[in-house]
Legacy VTK file of the C-alpha trace (Angstrom):
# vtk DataFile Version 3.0
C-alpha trace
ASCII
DATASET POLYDATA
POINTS 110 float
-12.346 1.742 35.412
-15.339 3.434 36.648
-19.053 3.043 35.173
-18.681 6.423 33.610
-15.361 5.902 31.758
-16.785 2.912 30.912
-19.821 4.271 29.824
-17.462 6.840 27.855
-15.711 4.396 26.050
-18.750 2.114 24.827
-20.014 5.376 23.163
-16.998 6.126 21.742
-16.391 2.445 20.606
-20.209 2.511 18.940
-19.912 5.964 17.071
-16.361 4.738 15.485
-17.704 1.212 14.653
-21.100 3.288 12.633
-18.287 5.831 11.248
-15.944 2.494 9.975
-19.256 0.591 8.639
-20.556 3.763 6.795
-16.927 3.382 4.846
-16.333 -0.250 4.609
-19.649 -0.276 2.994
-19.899 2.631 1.086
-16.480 3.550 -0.012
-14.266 1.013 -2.117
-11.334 0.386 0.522
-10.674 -3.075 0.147
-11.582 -3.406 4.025
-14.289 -5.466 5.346
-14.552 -4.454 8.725
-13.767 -1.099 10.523
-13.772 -1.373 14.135
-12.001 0.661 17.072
-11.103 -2.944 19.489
-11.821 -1.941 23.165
-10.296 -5.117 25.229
-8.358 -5.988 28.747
-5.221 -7.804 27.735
-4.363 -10.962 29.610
-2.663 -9.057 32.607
-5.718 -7.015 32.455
-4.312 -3.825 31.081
-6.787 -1.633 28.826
-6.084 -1.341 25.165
-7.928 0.618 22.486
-6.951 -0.123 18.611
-8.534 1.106 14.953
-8.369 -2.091 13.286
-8.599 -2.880 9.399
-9.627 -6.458 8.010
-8.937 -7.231 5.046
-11.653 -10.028 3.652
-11.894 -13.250 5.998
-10.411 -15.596 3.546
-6.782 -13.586 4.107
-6.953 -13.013 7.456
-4.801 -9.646 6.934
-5.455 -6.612 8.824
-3.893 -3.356 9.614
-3.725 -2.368 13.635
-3.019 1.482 15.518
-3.043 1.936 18.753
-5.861 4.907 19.980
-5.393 4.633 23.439
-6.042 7.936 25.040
-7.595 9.339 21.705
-10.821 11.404 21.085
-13.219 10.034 18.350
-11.878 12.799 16.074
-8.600 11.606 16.480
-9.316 8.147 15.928
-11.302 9.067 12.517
-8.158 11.254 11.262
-6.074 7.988 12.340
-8.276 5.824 10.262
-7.909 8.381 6.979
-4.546 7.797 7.327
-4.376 4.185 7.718
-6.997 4.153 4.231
-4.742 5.825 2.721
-1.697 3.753 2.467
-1.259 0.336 4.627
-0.029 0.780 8.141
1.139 -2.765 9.553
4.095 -1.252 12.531
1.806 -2.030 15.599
-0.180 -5.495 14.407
2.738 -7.644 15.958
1.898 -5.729 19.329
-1.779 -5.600 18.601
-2.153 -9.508 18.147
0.255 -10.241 21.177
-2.353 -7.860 23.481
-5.066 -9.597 21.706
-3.912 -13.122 22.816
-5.866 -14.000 25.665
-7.648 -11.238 26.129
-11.468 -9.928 27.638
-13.867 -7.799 25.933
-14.905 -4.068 27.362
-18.442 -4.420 28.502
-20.545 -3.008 31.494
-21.281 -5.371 34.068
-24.913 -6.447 34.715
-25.684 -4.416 37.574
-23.905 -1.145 35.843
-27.107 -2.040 33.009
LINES 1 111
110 0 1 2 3 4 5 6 7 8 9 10 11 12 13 14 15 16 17 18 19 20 21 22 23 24 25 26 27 28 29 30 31 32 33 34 35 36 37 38 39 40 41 42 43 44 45 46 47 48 49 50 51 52 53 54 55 56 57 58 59 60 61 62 63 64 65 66 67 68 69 70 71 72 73 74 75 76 77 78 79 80 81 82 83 84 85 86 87 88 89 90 91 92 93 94 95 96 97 98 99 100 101 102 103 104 105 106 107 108 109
């Protein structure tokens, strides 16, 4: 992945994460975090989920894979998910998860 993809991504990631705070924290849905996960898997394949929390207590969470999407398809993903729980890809999700290395840009991209 080059420094603009990268680049791409981390704005993408950071206008879904304002877009799933605005809603966890303004709209009663039960969620306590709204985040679109950006991570290299252990093999160090990429991997881009919405993810749902439930409080911290339960642990629960709802996971969709948004690989490939644009930021309006990952909001009208989201709605969706809000709207009725949506569990079919957390096995996968958490499996990916496992082991796995956060998106950033290296220093001397900065």
């Amino acid at each position: 992945m080059n420094k603009q993809e990268m680049s791409h991504i981390l704005d993408k990631k950071a206008r879904f994460d304002a877009v799933g705070e605005a809603i966890s924290k303004n709209i009663m849905t039960g969620r306590e975090k709204i985040i679109l996960d950006c991570f290299f898997d252990i093999d160090g394949i990429y991997h881009e989920y919405i993810v749902l929390n439930w409080d911290r207590e339960s642990g629960g969470f709802e996971a969709a894979n948004a690989e490939c999407n644009s930021l309006t398809a990952d909001v009208r993903q989201l709605s969706e998910m809000l709207n009725g729980g949506y569990y079919g890809q957390c096995d996968t999700y958490s499996r990916y998860k496992e082991g796995s290395s956060k998106l950033t840009l290296p220093e001397e991209w900065k």
